[in-house]
C-alpha positions in Angstrom: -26.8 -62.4 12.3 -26.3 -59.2 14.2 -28.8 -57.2 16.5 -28.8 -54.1 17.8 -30.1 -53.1 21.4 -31.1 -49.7 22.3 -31.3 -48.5 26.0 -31.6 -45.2 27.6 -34.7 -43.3 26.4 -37.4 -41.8 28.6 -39.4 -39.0 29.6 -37.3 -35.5 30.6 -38.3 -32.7 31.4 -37.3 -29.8 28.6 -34.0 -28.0 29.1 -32.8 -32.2 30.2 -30.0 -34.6 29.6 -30.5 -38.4 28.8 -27.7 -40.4 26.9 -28.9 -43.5 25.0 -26.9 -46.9 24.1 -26.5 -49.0 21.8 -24.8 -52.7 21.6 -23.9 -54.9 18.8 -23.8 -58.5 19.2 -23.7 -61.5 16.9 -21.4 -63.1 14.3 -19.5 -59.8 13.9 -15.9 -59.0 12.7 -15.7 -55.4 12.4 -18.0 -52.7 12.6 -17.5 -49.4 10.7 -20.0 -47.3 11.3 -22.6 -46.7 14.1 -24.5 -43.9 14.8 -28.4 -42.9 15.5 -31.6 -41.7 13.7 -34.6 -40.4 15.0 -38.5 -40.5 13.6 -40.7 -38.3 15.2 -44.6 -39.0 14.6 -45.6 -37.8 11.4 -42.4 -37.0 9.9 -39.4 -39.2 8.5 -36.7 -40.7 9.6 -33.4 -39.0 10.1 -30.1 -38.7 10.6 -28.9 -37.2 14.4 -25.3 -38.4 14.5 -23.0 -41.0 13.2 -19.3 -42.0 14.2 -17.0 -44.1 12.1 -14.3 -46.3 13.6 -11.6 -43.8 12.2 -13.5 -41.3 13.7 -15.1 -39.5 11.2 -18.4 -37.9 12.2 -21.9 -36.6 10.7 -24.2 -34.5 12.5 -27.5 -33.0 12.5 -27.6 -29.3 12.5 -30.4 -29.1 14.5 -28.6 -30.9 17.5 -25.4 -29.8 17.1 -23.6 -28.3 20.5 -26.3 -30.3 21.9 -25.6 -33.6 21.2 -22.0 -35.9 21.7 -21.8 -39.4 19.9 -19.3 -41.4 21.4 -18.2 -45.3 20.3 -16.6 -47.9 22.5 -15.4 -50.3 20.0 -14.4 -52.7 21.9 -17.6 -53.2 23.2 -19.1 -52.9 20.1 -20.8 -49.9 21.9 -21.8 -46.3 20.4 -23.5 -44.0 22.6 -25.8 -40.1 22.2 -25.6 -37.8 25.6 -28.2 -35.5 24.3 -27.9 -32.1 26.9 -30.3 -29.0 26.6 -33.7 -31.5 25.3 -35.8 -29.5 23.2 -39.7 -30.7 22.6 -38.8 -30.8 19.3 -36.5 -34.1 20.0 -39.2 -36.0 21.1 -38.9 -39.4 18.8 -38.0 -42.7 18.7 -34.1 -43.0 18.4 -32.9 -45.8 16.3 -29.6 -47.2 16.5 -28.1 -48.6 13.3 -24.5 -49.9 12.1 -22.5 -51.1 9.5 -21.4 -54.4 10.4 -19.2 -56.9 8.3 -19.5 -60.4 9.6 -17.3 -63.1 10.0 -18.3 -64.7 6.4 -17.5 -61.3 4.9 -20.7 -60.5 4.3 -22.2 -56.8 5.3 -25.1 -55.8 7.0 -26.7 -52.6 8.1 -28.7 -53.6 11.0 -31.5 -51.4 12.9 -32.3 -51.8 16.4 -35.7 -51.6 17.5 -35.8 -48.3 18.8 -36.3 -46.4 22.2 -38.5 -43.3 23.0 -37.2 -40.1 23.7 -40.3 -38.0 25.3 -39.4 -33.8 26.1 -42.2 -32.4 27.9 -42.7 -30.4 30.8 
């Protein structure tokens, strides 16, 4: 199977920079996309960024200018620098990706998530 492992999130102060990542490990062949969602309490879960190995990308409106996904794919890595915080990012960030394995199979993986606090 695959996992996903989150690391990066804390408490910043608004107007902040923290950059979250991500790694992939397990029976994997090829990953095409990774990217990151976000939940904030009470509300659903949704898209910030995602980056495909072609380099294709989708963004939130709300964090774009703001925000830079970045993938190192050898590493099986994908990263968020997230500049100018806003309160209104405070979530959990979840890392996800679409992995084939090496029995051809597909999975879409979540990782388990790491909190992203703005407050002053």
């Amino acid at each position: 199977q695959v996992q996903l492992v989150e690391s990066g999130g804390g408490l910043v102060q608004p107007g902040g920079s923290l950059r979250l990542s991500c790694v992939a490990s397990g029976s994997i062949l090829s990953i095409n996309t990774m990217g990151w969602y976000r939940q904030a309490p009470g509300k659903q879960r949704e898209l910030v960024a995602t980056l495909t190995t072609g380099g294709s990308m989708a963004q939130a409106n709300s964090v774009k200018g703001r925000f830079t996904i970045s993938r190192d794919n050898a590493k099986n890595m994908v990263f968020l620098q997230m500049n100018s915080l806003k309160p209104e990012d405070t979530a959990v960030y979840y890392c996800k990706a679409v992995v084939r394995l090496d029995t051809g199979r597909y999975l879409e993986p979540w990782g388990q998530g790491t909190l992203v606090t703005v407050s002053s």
